[in-house]
C-alpha positions as CSV (number, residue, x, y, z in Angstrom):
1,X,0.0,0.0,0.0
2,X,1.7,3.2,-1.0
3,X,1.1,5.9,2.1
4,X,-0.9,9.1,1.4
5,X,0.5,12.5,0.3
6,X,1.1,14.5,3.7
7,X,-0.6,17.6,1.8
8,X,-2.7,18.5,-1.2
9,X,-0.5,19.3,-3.9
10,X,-1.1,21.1,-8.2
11,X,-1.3,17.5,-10.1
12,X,1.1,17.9,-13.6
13,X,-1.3,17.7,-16.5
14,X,1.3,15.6,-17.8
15,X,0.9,13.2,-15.7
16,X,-2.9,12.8,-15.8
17,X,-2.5,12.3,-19.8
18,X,-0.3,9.2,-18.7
19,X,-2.8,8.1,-16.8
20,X,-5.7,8.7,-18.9
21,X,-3.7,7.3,-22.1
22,X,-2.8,4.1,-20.2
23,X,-6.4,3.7,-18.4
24,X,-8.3,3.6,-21.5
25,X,-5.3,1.2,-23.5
26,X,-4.4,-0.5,-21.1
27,X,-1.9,-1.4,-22.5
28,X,1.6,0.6,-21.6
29,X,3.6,0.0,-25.1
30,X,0.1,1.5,-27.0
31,X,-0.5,4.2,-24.3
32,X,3.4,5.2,-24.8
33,X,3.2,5.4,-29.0
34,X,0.0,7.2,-28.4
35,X,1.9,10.1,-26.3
36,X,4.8,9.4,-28.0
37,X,6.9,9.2,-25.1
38,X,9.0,6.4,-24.2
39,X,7.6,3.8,-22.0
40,X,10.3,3.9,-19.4
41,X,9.1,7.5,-19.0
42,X,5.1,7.0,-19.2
43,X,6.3,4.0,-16.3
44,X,7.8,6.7,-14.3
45,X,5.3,9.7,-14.6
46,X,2.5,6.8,-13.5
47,X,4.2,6.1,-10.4
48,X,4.9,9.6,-9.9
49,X,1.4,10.8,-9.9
50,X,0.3,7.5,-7.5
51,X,3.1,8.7,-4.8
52,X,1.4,12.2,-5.3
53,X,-2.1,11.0,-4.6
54,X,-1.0,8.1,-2.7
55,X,-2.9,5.3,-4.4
56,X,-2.2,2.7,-6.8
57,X,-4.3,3.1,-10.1
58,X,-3.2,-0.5,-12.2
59,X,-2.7,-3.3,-11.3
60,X,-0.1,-4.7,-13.4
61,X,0.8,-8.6,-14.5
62,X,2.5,-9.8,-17.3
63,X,-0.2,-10.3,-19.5
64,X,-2.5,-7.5,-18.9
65,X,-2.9,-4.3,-17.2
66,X,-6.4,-3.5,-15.3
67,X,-7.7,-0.6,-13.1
68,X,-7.8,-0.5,-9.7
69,X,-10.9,0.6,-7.6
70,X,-8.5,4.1,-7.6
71,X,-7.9,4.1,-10.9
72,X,-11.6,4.2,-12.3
73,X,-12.4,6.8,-9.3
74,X,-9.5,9.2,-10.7
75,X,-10.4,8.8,-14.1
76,X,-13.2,10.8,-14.4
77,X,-11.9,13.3,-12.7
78,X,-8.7,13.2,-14.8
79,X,-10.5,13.6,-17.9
80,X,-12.4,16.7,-16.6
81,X,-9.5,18.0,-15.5
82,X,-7.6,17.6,-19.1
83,X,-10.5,18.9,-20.7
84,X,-10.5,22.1,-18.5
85,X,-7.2,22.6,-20.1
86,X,-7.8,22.3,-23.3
87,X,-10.8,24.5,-22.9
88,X,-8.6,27.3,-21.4
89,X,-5.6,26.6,-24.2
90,X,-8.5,27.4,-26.8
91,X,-10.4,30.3,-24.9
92,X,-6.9,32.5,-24.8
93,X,-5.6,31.8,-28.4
94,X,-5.1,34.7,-30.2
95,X,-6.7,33.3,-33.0
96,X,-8.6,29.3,-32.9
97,X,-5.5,26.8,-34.1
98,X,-6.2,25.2,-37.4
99,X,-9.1,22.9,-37.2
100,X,-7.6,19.2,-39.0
101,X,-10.8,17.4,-40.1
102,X,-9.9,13.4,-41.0
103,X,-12.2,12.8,-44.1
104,X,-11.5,8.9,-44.1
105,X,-11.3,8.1,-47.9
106,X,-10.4,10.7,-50.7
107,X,-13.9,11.2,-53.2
108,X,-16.7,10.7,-50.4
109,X,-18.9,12.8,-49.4
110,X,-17.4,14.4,-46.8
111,X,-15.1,16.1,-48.6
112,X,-17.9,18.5,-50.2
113,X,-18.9,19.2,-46.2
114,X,-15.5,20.6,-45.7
115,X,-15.4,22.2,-48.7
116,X,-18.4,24.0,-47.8
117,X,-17.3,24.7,-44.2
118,X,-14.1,26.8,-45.4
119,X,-17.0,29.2,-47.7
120,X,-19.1,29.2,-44.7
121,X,-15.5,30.3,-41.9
122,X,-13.7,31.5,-45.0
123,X,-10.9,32.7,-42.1
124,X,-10.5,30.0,-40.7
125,X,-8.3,27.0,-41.7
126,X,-9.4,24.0,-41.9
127,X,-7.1,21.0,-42.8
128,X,-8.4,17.4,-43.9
129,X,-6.4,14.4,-43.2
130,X,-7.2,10.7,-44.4
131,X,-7.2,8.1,-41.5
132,X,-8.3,4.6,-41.9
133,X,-11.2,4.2,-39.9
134,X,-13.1,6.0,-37.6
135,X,-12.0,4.1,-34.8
136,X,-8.4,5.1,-35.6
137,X,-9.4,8.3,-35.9
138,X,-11.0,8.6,-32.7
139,X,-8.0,7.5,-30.8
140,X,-6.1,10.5,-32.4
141,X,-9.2,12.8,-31.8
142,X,-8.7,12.4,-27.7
143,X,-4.6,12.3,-28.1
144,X,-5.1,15.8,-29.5
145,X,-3.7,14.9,-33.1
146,X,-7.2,15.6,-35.2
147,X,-10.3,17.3,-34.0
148,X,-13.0,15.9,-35.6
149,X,-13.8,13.0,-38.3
150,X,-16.3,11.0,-39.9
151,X,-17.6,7.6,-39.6
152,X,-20.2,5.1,-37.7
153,X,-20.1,6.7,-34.5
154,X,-22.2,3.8,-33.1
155,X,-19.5,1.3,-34.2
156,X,-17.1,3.1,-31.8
157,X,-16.6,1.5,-28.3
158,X,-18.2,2.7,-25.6
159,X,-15.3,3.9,-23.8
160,X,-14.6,6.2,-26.6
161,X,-18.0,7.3,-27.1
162,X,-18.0,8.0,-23.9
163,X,-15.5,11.3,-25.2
164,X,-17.0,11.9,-28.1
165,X,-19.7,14.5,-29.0
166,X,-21.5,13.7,-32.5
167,X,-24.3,14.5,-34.9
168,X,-25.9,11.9,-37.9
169,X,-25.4,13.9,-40.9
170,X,-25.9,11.3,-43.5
171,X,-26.9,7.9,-44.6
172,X,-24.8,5.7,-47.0
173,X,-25.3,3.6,-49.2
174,X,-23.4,0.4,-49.3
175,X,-21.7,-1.4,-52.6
176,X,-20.1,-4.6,-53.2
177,X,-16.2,-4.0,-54.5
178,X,-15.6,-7.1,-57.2
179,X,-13.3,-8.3,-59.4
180,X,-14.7,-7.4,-63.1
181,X,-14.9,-11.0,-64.2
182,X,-16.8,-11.7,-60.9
183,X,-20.1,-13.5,-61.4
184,X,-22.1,-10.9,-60.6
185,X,-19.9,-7.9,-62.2
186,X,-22.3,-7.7,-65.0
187,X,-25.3,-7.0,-62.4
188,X,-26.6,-3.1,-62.2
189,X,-27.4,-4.2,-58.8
190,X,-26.1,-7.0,-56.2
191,X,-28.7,-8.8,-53.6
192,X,-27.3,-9.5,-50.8
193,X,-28.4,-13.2,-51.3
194,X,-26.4,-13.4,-54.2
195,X,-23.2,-13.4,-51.7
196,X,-24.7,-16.3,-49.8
197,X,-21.4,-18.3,-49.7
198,X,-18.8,-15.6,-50.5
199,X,-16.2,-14.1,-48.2
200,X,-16.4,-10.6,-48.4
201,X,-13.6,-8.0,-46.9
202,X,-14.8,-5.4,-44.3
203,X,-11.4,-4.6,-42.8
204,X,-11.0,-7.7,-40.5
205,X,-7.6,-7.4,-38.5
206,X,-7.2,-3.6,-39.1
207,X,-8.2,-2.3,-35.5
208,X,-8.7,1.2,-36.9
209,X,-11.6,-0.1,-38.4
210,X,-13.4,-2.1,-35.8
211,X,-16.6,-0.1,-36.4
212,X,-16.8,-1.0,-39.9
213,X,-16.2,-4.8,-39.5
214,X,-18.6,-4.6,-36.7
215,X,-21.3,-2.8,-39.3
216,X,-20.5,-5.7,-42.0
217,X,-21.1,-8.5,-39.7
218,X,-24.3,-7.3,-37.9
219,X,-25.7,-7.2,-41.9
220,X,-24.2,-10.1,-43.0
221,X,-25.4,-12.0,-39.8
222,X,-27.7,-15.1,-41.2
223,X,-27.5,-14.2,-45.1
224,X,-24.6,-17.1,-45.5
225,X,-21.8,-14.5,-46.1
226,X,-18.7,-14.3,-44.2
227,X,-16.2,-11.5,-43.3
228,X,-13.1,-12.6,-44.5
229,X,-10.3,-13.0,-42.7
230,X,-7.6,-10.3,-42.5
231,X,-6.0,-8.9,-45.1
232,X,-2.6,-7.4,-45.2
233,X,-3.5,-3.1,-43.6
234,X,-2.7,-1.6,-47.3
235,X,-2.1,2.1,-47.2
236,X,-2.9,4.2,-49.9
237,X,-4.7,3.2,-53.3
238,X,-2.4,1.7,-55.1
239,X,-1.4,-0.8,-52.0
240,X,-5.2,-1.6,-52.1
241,X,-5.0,-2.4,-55.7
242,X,-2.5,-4.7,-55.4
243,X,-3.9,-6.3,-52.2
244,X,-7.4,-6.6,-54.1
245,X,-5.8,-8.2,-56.9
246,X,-4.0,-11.0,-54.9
247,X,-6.7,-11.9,-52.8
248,X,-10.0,-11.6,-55.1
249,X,-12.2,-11.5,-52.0
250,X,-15.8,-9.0,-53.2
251,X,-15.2,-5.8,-50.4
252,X,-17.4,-4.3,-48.9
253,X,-17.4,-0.6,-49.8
254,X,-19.9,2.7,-49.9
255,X,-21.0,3.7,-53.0
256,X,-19.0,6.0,-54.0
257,X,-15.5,4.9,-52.9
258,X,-12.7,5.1,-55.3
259,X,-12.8,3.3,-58.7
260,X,-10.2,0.5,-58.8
261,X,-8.3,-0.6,-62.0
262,X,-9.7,-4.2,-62.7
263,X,-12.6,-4.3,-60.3
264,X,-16.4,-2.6,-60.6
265,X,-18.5,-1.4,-58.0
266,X,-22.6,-2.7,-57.4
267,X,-24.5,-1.0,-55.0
268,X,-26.4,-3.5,-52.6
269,X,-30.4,-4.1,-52.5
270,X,-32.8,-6.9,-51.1
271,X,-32.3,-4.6,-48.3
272,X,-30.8,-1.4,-48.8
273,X,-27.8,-1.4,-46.9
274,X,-27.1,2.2,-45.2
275,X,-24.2,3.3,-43.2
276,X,-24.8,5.7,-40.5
277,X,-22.4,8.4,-40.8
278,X,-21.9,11.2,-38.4
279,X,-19.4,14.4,-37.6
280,X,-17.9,12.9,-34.4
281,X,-15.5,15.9,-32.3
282,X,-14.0,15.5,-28.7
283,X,-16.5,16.8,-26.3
284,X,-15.8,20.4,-24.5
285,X,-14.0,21.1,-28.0
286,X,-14.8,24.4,-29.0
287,X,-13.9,26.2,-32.8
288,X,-15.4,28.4,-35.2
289,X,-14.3,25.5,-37.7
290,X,-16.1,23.2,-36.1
291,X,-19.4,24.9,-35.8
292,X,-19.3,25.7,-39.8
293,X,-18.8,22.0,-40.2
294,X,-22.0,21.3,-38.6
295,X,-23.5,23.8,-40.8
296,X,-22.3,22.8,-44.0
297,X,-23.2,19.2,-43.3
298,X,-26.8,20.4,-42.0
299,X,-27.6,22.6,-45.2
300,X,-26.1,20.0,-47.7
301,X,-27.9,17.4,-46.1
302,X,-31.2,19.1,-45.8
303,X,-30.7,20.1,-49.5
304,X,-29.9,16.4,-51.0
305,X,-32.2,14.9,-48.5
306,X,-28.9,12.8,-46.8
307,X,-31.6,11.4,-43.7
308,X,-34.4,10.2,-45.8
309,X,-34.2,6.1,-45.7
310,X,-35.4,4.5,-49.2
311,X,-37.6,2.2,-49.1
312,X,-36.6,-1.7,-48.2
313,X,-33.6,-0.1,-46.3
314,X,-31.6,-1.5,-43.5
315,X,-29.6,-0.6,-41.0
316,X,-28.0,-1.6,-38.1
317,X,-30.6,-2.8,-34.9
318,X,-30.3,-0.4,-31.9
319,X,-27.4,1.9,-33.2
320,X,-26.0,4.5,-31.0
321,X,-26.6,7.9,-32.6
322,X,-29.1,7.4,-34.8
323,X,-33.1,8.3,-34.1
């Protein structure tokens, strides 16, 4: 037992985003790339700040790392704190930092909501970035590298919804990614019985896009279709390609997504598959940016009707986020 602090002392923020990163890893080799701070140091600062506050927040083993009673009493509190912070940092800027805004994949949708947003904040800057997945970007939302994204906010883990402020700003439809001499390339459309059978990519083994596997295996859940098992992570386009072409497996896509050399995109009916896609921002975040990015998505949406459901449609049962 480590003995109490003889007197209330100022906790270093530093050391309550060591705890924070490492509570909601746990995991002290991910927590330490995800401050990127070594994890002899991240070790250190944790111990520092229990000897402050005289508890012990983990308890540790060789296999796993788990909260104490402490630990999930402090963490709260830690995250209020750290937020407080940020708040401040953004009240007293001279002018708001530039707003980075992860768009996912290059060509969606998304792309014409930023566009918007810089007419709408025309002096403010607004930077995109491509993650891979909204879960990904999520992670870099609370570790302060990108302030807000796009993505199936319901596919995220509680933990990080938990941190997250959203809004549902449109519904997508899904496709089927195949190989042009596929059986069912020459088909305008593809029913989703017509995959009974198949093995059909949605990013399994890429845990920056849990909430899309998640969303392909809640649809594809007694139709006979399988997720596939993992592919190699490709980055970039041409990586994809490549992958694709090795491996032949139909991928799930939205319509929409990139055309790829030697493959053809069908959207999906017999139902309508829809992803849920919502602006997703860390909450207490506060930025002219951000505020025109709700606006732009609201007026576009409103405009192209981006809510309305089509008839026969589907989505997922119960998901987070969506009325």
């Amino acid at each position: 037992m480590i003995s109490p602090a003889p007197a209330p002392r100022d906790t270093d923020p530093r050391l309550l985003r060591a705890f924070v990163a490492v509570a909601e890893e746990l995991h002290f080799t991910r927590a330490a790339a995800r401050l990127y701070v070594a994890q002899q140091a991240l070790s250190r600062d944790i111990r520092r700040l229990e000897r402050e506050l005289g508890a012990e927040f983990f308890v540790r083993t060789t296999r796993q790392v788990a909260l104490t009673p402490d630990g999930e009493r402090l963490l709260p509190y830690a995250r209020r704190v750290l937020a407080a912070h940020q708040e401040l940092a953004d009240a007293f800027r001279a002018a708001p930092w530039p707003l980075l805004v992860d768009l996912n994949t290059p060509g969606l949708a998304h792309e014409r909501v930023l566009r918007r947003a810089r007419e709408l904040a025309p002096d403010q800057e607004l930077m995109s970035r491509y993650e891979s997945g909204l879960t990904g970007a999520a992670r870099e939302i609370l570790a302060g590298r990108i302030d807000a994204s796009f993505g199936r906010y319901g596919g995220l883990a509680p933990a990080l919804r938990a941190r997250l402020d959203s809004v549902l700003v449109r519904y997508e439809r899904m496709a089927v990614l195949l190989p042009e001499d596929h059986e069912h390339a020459g088909l305008p459309e593809v029913p989703l019985a017509a995959l009974a059978g198949e093995q059909v990519y949605a990013g399994a083994g890429n845990d920056l896009t849990l909430e899309w596997t998640d969303l392909a295996a809640r649809l594809f859940a007694g139709r006979g279709i399988e997720v596939a098992t993992s592919w190699p992570v490709a980055i970039g386009h041409e990586e994809f390609q490549r992958i694709m072409a090795k491996h032949r497996n139909p991928v799930l896509v939205v319509v929409g997504f990139p055309p790829t050399p030697g493959c053809v995109q069908r959207p999906l009916v017999d139902p309508v598959p829809l992803s849920p896609v919502s602006l997703v921002w860390r909450k207490g975040r506060h930025h002219p940016g951000l505020d025109a990015l709700r606006t732009a998505a609201a007026e576009i949406g409103t405009r192209e009707g981006w809510l309305e459901r089509p008839p026969g449609s589907w989505l997922p049962e119960g998901e987070p986020g969506v009325a």
